[in-house]
N, C-alpha and C positions, 0 to 999 in steps of 0.2 A: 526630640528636637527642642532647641531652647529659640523661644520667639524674644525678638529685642522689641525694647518699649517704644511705645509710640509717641513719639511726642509732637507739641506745637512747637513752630520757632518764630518768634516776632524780631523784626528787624529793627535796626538802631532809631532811634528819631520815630518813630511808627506812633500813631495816635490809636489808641480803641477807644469809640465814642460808649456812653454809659450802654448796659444792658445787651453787649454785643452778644453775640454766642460763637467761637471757633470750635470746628470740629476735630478732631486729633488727626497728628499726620498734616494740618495745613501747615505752610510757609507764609508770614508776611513780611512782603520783602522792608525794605527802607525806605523811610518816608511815606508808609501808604498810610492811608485813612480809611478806619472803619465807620462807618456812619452806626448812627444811634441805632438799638436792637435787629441791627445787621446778623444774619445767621449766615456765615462763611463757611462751605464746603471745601471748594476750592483753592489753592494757591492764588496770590499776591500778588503780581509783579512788584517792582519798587515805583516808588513817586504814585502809586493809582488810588484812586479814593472807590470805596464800592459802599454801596447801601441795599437793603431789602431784605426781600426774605424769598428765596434765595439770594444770597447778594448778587449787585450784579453791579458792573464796572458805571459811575456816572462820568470819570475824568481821569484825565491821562494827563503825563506828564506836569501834575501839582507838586509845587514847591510851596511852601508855607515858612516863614520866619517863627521861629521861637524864643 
């Protein structure tokens, strides 16, 4: 069998704060934020900021100007 690679896919506009860790196989959608040394197992939605270790969602629906 031939296994296909796994990869991360970070979405357009998406901030990773310093020291983040993603684990392979997440999604982060558009617009999210990863907070500083956030360990991210899970998918993203878009607009969601998460922080921790495990991350864990603190805000929904964040818009941020750049």
């Amino acid at each position: 069998t031939c296994a296909l690679p796994i990869s991360v896919v970070i979405g357009e506009k998406a901030w990773l704060c310093e020291g983040c860790t993603i684990m392979l196989g997440v999604n982060i959608g558009d617009g999210a934020i990863v907070g500083a040394k956030a360990f991210v197992t899970s998918n993203i939605p878009p607009n969601t900021m998460v922080s921790g270790n495990p991350s864990k969602v603190v805000d929904e629906d964040v818009l941020w100007k750049y």
